[in-house]
N, C-alpha and C positions, 0 to 999 in steps of 0.2 A: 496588292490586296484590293479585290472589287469588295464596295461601300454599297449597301442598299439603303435608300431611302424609303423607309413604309410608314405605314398610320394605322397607331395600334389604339381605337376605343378615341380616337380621336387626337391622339395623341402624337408628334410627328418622332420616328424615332429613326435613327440611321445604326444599323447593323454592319457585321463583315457577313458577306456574302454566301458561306460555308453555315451560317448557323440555320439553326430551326425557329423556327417562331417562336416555342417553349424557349428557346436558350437567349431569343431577341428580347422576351416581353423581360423576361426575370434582370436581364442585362436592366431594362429602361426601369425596373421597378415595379412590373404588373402584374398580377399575381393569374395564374394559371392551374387550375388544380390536377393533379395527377396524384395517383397511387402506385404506379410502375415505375415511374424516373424519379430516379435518385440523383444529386449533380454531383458526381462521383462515379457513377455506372457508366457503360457504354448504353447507348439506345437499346430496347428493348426487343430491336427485331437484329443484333449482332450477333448471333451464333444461332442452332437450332436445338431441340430439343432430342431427347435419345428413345429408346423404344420398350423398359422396364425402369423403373426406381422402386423404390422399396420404402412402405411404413413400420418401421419395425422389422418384424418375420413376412411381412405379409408382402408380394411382389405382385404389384400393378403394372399392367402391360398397354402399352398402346405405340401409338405411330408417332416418329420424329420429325416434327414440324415448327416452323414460324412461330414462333407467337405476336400475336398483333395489338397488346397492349390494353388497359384498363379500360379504355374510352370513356376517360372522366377530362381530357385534354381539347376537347373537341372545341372547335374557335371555325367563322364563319367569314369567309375571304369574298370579299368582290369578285363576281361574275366566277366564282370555283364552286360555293357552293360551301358544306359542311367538310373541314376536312379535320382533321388528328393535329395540331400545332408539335409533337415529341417528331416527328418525322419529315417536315415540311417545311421546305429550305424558305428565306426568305428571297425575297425581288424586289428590285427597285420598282416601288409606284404601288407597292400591294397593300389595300385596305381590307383590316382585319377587326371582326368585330369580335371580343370576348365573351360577353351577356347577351347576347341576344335571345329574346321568348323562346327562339327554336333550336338554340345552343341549350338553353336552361333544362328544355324538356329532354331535349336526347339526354344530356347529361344523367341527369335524375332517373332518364330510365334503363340509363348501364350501372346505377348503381343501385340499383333494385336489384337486375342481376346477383351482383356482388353481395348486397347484404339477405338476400334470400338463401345462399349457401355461409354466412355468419353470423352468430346471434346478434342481435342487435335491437332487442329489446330496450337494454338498459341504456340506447343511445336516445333514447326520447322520455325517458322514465323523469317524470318532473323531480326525484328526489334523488339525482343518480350524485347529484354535488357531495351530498354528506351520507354517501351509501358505506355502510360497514365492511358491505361484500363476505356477511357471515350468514346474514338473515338478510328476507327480502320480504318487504312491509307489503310489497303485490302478490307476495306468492307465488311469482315465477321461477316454475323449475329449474333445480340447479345447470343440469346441460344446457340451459336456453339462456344464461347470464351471460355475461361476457366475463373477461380474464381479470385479475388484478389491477390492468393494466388502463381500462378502461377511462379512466379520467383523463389520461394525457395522451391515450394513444393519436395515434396519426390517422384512423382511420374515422374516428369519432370526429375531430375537426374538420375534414374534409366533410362527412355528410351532414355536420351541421353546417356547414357553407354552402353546400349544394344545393340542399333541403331534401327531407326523404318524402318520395311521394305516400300519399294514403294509402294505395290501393299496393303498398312493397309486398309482396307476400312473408307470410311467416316464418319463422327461421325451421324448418323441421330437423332435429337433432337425427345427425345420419352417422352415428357412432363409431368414428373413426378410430384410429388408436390417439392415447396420449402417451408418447417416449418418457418415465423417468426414472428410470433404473440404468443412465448413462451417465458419463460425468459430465457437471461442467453446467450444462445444456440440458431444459425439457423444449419437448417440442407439442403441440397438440395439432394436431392437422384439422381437428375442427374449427379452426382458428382462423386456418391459412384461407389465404383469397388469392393463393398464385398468381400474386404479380411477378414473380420471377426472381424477385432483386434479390434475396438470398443466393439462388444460382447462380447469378451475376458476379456479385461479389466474391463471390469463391471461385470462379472460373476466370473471370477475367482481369478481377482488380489482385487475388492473390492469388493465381494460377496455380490453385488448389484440384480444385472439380470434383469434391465431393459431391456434391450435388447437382441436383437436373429435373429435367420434368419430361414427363409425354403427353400427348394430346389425344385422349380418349374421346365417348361417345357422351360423354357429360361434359368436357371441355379440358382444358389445361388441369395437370394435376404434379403437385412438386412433393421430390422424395429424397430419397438418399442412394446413390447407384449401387450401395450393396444394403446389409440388411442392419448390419452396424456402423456407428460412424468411424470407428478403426476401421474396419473391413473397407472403406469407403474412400478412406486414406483420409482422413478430416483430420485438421491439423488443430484444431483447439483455439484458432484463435478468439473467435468470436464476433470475426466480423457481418456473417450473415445475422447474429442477432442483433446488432447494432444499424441494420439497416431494414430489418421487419417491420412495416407499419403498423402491425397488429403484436398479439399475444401468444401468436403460433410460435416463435421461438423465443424462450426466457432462458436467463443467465438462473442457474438454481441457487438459492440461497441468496442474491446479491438485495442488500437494503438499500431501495432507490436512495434515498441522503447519500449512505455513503459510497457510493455508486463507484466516483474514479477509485477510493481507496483499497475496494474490496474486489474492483480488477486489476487493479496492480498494484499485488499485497506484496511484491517484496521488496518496493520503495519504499512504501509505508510503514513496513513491520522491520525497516530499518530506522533505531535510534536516531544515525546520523542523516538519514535519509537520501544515501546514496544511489544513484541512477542505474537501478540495477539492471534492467533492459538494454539501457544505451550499452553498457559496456559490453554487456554479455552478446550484443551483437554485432560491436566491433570487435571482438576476438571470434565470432563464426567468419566473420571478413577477414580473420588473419592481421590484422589493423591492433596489436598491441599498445604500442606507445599510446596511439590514440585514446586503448583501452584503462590504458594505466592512469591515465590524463583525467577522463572521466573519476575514479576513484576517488585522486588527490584534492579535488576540485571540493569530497566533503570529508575525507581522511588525509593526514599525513602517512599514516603505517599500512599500504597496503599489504606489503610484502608479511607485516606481523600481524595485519588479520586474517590474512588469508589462510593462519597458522591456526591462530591461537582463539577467533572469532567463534562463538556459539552461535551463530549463524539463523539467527529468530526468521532471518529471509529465506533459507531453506524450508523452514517449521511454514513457511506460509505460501510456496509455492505454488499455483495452482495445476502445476505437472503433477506435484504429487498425487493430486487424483486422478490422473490417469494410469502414472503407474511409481513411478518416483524421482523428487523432487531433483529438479537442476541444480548441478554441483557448486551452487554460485561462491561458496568461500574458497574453493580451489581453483577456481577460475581466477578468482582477485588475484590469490597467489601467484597464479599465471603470468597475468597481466603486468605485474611488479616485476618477476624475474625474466621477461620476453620484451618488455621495455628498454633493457639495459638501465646507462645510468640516468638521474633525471640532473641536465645542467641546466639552466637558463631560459630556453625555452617556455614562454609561459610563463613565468615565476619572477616577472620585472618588477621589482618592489618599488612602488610608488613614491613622490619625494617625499621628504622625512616631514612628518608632522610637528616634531620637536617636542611630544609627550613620550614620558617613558615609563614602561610600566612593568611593576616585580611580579615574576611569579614563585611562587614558592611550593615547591615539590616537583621533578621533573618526569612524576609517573604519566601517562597516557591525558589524562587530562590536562593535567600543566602543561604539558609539551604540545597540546594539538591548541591550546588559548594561545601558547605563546607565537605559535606556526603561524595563525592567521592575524594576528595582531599584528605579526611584523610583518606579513601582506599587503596589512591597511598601512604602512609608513609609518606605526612606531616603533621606538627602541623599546626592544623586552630583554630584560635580564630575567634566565631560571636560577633559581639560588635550590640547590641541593646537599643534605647533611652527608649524604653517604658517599661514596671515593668516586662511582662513574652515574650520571646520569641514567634512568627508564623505569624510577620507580618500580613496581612488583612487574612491570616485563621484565626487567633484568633481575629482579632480586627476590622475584614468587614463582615463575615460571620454569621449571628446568627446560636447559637445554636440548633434551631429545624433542623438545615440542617446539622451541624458539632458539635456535642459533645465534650463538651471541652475534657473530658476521652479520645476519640477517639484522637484527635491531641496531648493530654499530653502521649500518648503512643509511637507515631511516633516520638518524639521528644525528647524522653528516647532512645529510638535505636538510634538516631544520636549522643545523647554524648556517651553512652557505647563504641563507635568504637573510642572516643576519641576526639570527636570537644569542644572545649571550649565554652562555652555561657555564655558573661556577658551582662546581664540586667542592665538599668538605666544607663546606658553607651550612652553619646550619642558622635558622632564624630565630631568635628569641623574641625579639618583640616587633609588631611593626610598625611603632612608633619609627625605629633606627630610620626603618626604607622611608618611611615620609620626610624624616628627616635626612635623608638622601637624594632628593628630589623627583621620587615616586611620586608621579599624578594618579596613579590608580594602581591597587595589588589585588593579584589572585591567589586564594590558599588553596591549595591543593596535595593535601599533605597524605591523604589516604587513609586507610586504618591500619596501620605497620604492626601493633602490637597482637598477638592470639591473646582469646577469653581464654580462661579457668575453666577446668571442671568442676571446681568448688567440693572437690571428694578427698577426702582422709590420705594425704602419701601421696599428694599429686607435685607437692617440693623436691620428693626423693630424686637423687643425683640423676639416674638412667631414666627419669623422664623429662623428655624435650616436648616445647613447644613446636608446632607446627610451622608456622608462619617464620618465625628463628630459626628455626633447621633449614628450613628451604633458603632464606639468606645466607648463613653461615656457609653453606655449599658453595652458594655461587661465589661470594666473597672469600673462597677459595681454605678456609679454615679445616683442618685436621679433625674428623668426627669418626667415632671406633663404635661402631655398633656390633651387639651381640648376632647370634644366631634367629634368634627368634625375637622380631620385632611387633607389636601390635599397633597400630594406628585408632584412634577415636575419631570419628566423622563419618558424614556422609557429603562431604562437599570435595571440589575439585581441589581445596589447599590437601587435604585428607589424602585424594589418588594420588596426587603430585609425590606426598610425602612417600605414601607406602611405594610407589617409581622408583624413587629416587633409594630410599632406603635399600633397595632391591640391589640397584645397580653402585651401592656402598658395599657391600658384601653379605646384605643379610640373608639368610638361607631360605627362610620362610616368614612371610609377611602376611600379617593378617588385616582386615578393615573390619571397624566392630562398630554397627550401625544400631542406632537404640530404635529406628523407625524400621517401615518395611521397603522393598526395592522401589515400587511404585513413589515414594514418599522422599527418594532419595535426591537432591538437589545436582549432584555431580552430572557432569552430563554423559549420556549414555554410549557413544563413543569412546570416551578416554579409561571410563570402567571399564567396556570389554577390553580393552587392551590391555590394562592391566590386568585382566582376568588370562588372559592368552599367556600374560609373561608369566603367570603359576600365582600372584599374587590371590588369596583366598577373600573372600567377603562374606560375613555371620553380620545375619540381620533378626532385628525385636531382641539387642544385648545391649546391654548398659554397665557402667564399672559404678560399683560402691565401694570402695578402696582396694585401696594401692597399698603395699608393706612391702620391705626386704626378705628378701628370702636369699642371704649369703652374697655376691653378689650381680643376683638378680633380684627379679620382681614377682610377688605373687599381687595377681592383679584378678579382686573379686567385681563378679559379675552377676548381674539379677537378668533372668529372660523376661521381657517384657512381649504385653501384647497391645493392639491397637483399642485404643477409646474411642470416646468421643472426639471430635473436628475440635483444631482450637481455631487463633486469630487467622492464621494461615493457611487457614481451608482440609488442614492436613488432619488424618486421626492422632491424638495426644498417648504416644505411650507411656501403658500402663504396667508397674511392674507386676511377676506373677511371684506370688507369695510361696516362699519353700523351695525358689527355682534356683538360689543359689548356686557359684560352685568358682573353684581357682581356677583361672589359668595364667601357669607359669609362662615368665616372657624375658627377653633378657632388656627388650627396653620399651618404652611405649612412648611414643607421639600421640602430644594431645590435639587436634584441628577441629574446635566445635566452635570456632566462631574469629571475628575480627574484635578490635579494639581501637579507640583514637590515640593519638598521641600528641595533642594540640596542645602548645603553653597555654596556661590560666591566662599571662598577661597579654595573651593576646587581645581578650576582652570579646570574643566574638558571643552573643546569645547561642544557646544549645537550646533543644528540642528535650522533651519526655525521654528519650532515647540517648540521647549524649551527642547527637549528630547536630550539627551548627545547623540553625535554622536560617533561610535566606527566604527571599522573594523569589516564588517559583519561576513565574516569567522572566527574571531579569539574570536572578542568580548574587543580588547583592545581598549584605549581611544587615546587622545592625548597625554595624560603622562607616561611616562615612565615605565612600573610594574604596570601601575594601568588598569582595567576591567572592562566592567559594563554592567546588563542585568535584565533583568525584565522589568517592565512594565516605569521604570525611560528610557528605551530606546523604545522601541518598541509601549511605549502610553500603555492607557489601556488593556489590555487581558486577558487569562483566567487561568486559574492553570497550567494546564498541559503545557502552552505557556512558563511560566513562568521555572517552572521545567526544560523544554529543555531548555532554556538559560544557565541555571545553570548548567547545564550537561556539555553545550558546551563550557561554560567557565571552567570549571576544566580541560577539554580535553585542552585546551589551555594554562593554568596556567601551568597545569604539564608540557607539551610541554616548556613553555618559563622558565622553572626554571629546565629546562635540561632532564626532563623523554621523554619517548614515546608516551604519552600522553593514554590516556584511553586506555584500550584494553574492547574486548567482556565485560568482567568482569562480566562470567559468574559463578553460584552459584550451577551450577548443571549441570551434565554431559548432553548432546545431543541427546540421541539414533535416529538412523533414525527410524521415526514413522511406525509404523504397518499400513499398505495399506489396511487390510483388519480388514473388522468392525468383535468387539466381541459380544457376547452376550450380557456384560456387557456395552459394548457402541455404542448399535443399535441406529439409528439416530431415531431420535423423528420427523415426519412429522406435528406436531401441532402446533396451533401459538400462542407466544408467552406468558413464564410465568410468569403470572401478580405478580406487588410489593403488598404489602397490605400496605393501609396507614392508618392513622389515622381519624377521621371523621372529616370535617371541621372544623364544630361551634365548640367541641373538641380541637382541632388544639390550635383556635386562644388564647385559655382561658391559654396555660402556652408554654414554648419553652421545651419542650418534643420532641425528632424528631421525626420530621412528616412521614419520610418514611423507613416500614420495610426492612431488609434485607432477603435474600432466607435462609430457611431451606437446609441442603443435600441436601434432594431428590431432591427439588428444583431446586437446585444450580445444578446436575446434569441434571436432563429435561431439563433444559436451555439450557445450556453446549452442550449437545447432538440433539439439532437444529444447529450445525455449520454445513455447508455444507463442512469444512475443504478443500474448496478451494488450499490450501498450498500443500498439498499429490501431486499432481499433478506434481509439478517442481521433487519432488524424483524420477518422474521415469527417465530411462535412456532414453537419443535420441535414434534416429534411427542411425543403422550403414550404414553412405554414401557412394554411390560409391569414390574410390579415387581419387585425384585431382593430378596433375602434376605440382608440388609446386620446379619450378627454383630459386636454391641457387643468389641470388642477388651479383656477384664479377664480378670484370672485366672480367674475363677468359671468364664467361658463358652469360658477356654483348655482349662480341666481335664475339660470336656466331650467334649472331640477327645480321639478314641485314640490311646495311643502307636505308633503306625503308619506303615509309610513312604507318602510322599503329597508333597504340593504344598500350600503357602498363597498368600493374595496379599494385601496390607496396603494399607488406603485411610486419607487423610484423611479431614477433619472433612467434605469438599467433595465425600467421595467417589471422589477423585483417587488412581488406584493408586498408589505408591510405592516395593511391593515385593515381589519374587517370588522364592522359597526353597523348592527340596526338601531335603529330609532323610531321614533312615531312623528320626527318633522325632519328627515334624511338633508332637508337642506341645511336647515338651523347648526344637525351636527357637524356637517361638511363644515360651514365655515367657521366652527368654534377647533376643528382639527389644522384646520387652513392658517389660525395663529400658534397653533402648539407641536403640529409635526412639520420641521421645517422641511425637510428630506422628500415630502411626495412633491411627486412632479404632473403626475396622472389620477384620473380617477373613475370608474363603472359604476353603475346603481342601476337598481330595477326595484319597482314599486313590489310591496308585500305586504298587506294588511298582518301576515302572521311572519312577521320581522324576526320576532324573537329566534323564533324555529328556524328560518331560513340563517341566520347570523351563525347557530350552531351547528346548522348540517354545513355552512361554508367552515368555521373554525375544525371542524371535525377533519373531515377533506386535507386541510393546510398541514395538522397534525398527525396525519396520518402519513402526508408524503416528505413534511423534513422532522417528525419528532419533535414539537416545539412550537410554543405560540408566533404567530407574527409580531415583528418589532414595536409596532405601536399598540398591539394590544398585551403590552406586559403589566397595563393596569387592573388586566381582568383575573379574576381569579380561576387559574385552571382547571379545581375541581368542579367549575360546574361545566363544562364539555367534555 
């Protein structure tokens, strides 16, 4: 490796030989400003440009040429002369000056250029800190404003570092298109300053190419190579907006706060907060086990959510706005049955802590507290009433949806790692388990019992409970239903029942919903199917009793229509008077709801509601060592709901029984993912790979499950529909100009005049905290200097009109995270 020795600003700096001066100085720590290089790009002269791109419908033509870069880079070399630093290798013995008067001026006057084709008014606007960006107190035209973006862009820092010269000419709005009737993505080309690095990015970093530019008689101009970004072959990632200096390309919709959440919404809009990119991309790699690894790491049950999961990550996928959402709960499935079995690997349980902890109920949540609990090296005992462990998976869920095979697998890995399971156990008090030498219990008991219709003949023999019939089933009991059965509900116990009844022998199954379809909880999957199997659904009916008639049921009903909204957002039906009328049934399932089943002597405090009241953060009760989660707290919910309780309770148990509480507890190493697509996992632009089910009438005749899982190939087309949104956060920022970040002590308070002005207090991290005018800006500094211990830094600029400035900063701050700065939680919000 040849070593150059050079002198950067005076400064002695030794490089490898292969770099550019840009890539030496940033090495040594000196700051260089550019608009074109990205440290993630290739150079800016690596490829050429093409000879049409397109804004919209509209196709702009010109010639494929070089581009030669921003010339805001420009750095002044002994006896060379002015030259570009992004392209200009270094040599041993070469002195290079960064500021020099004639570095400054060229500078300043390429980027005149540059903000003469972008507005940039608002980059010199003395009030641009606390701008609303609704109204503009100068009266500058809307087209002449800059974007939303303007406060933090990267193109605003750069020319305030540079400095703009007086004489920049004015911005003349040249009425390009604005793209936003696309998904995902707007783009405003009156924006753009074609530095290229969106092309870049997509052509070279993820060997996309939707994008490109030509080189017209006005200069560089960047488009899209057809006239849509499908048409273009644009793969959604989002990494050209992620590397835009400006406001020409924005994510639509996304609230800078919650910025990672809302580009990768189906980690997030996972309860358990499972890795759903990682995995979904190691099954487009055909890497299973891997995939199934990632899962475990925040579920025990893939295999039974991949079934039974309502899949809130699908509801948030952002494929679905392009056309529809990635299969991500049949993939899991995938990923669980393409693993094979899970032994050992990964799953080395740590030595024995020597704390043992009960859990009680071994439904989804007891079973996933106790999974990682005995992770962290304690003994877990599940204590269960009924004859096999999986709470309402084995004892709510039929069959054709959950295989018993399927769940007696998941539930074999949980004792292999060591959790004890005793069945017919039922708990009466937990005094017993403390006095067993439980250091800490979890209740997780569920809500096992169905509510009441509280209607006239709702005792009568031929009517069953909902939630009781679906156990009695499974626990394999003798049930003789008539021909004509009705169902009460509009929730998933309700389909399940009227399923299952179906496939008992009943002829014709009805669901009698008192709300309307929209209003209806069940999810909208498992009703078409049951609509497929012939099962009927009558919605705005409700039962006002029940009576014998021989022996069957006359089961009266009122039609109702919608009200007013109640607590639930939902319209409250209302009955319609005179709507009367029987219908005969030979039995009727009630499913309008859950109920608890908790001993009194438990002792735990209840809610309003009957549901044990805990500490939401932690998950503990009233009692002392005792915790509780599932749906016994939270009311009805759904698996995955349930799962994360359970997670978050073990995070706490270990916590309160002296560990650190969960970590990653991950199963497999991390690589930073490959940017650029391979052969083997070119993105599939097609929509979506259908499940195969079984035929209806078929369906209803045995509990067979109804719905297949993806083959490979499958499983991979699927997979590789991700627009892998996530890629995006690996790239690196841009390198900002420097800040002039004042150590926060008395020495360098007492330096500040006593003057009226403005401060603003950073941590160690650099994170504002806190923003304070005053009329003697030192005085306040140092009376902040004994009361916020956390700043580490701090900025001031003198302001006879303090007050006003103090709000247009506070305003600024709230506007880009929602919320005051930490030190200023004494001020009262209403007045900014």
């Amino acid at each position: 490796m040849t070593l150059a020795r050079l002198t950067i600003d005076a400064s002695q700096v030794t490089a490898e030989g292969e770099l550019t001066i840009l890539e030496a100085a940033r090495n040594a720590g000196i700051y260089i400003p550019t608009l074109c290089h990205h440290p993630d790009l290739p150079a800016h002269d690596d490829g050429h440009g093409t000879e049409a791109v397109y804004h919209g419908s509209i196709r702009i033509d010109g010639v494929a040429t070089e581009y030669t870069g921003c010339g805001l880079c420009l750095v002044q070399i002994e006896g060379e002369g002015i030259k570009r630093a992004c392209n200009t290798q270094v040599w041993d013995g070469m002195i290079v000056q960064t500021d020099s008067q004639e570095v400054r001026d060229l500078r300043q006057e390429n980027l005149s250029k540059i903000l003469s084709q972008h507005p940039h008014t608002c980059l010199v606007c003395p009030q641009r800190e606390g701008c609303g960006q609704e109204s503009c107190i100068s009266n500058v035209p809307e087209q002449e404003r800059c974007c939303s973006k303007f406060n933090s862009c990267e193109l605003r820092r750069i020319a305030t570092y540079i400095g703009m010269r007086v004489d920049t000419p004015p911005y003349v709005p040249r009425g390009l298109p604005v793209i936003k009737d696309e998904p995902l993505f707007t783009r405003d080309y009156n924006l753009c300053i074609h530095c290229t690095r969106c092309v870049r990015v997509c052509r070279n970093v993820r060997g996309i190419g939707a994008l490109n530019y030509v080189t017209t008689d006005s200069g560089v101009v960047v488009g899209t190579v057809a006239p849509t970004l499908k048409e273009s072959g644009c793969q959604f990632c989002g990494a050209c907006v992620e590397v835009c200096p400006t406001g020409a390309l924005m994510d639509a919709g996304i609230v800078w706060r919650e910025r990672e959440e809302q580009l990768v919404p189906c980690k997030h809009a996972c309860p358990a907060g499972v890795e759903v990119p990682h995995y979904v991309r190691l099954i487009a790699e055909k890497k299973f086990s891997e995939a199934a690894a990632v899962v475990r790491e925040r579920v025990p049950f893939p295999a039974t959510l991949g079934r039974v999961c309502f899949h809130p990550c699908e509801d948030a996928c952002r494929r679905g706005k392009v056309d529809e959402p990635v299969a991500i709960k049949s993939l899991k499935r995938c990923a669980a049955e393409l693993a094979g079995e899970l032994r050992g690997e990964g799953l080395e349980v740590p030595a024995p802590t020597g704390k043992q902890v009960a859990v009680v109920g071994s439904g989804p949540s007891g079973m996933t507290c106790g999974y990682y609990l005995a992770r962290q090296g304690h003994a877990v005992a599940i204590f269960e009433a009924l004859p096999e462990p999986g709470g309402m998976l084995r004892y709510g869920i039929p069959e054709y949806r959950l295989p018993r095979d399927v769940l007696e697998r998941e539930i074999e890995n949980i004792r292999q790692i060591g959790v004890s399971i005793k069945t017919n156990t039922k708990i009466e008090s937990l005094e017993e388990l403390f006095a067993q030498g439980f250091d800490a219990i979890f209740t997780a008991l569920g809500l096992p019992n169905g509510a009441l219709l509280a209607v006239e003949g709702e005792d009568l023999p031929h009517v069953l409970n909902g939630i009781a019939f679906l156990r009695n089933v499974k626990l394999g009991k003798k049930l003789e239903l008539g021909h004509r059965v009705g169902v009460i509900g509009g929730g998933n116990v309700a389909v399940d029942a009227a399923r299952t009844a179906l496939r008992l022998g009943a002829e014709e199954v009805t669901i009698l919903y008192r709300r309307t379809r929209a209003d209806m909880p069940a999810h909208a999957v498992e009703l078409e199917h049951a609509q497929q199997e012939g099962i009927r659904v009558s919605f705005l009916l409700a039962p006002k009793s029940i009576s014998l008639n021989g022996t069957a049921l006359n089961v009266e009903c009122l039609r109702m229509e919608p009200g007013e909204n109640d607590i639930s957002g939902r319209s409250f039906p209302v009955p319609v008077e005179g709507s009367e009328f029987i219908l005969p049934l030979d039995n009727l399932i009630v499913a309008v709801g859950q109920t608890s089943d908790l001993p009194e002597n438990f002792d735990l405090e209840r809610g309003t509601a009957g549901y044990v009241k805990v500490n939401r953060e932690s998950l503990s009760t009233s009692r002392q060592g005792v915790f509780a989660g599932g749906d016994m707290v939270s009311g009805p919910s759904t698996v995955i709901e349930a799962v994360a309780m359970g997670r978050k309770a073990a995070d706490a148990i270990d916590r309160y029984l002296g560990g650190d509480g969960l970590n990653d507890g991950r199963l497999m190493e991390r690589p930073k993912p490959s940017m650029h697509q391979s052969d083997e996992t070119t993105f599939n632009p097609g929509k979506r790979v259908p499940l195969e089910t079984l035929n209806g009438e078929a369906n209803s005749e045995s509990f067979l499950e109804t719905v297949c899982g993806y083959t490979k190939e499958q499983a991979t087309d699927e997979a590789r529909r991700c627009l892998k949104c996530d890629l995006r956060l690996y790239l690196s920022p841009p390198v900002m100009p420097p800040e002039e970040w004042i150590e926060f002590n008395g020495d360098n308070i007492r330096h500040v005049p006593e003057t009226e002005g403005v401060f603003e207090l950073f941590d160690a991290d650099r994170e504002l905290i806190c923003i304070k005018g005053g009329i003697n800006i030192q005085e306040e500094m140092l009376e902040k200097l004994d009361s916020l211990e956390q700043a580490r830094f701090f900025k001031w600029e003198e302001d006879p009109m303090y007050a006003k400035r103090e709000s247009e900063l506070l305003q600024q701050y709230m506007q880009k995270f929602g919320r005051m700065p930490e030190g200023n939680n004494e001020l009262d919000d209403d007045l900014y």
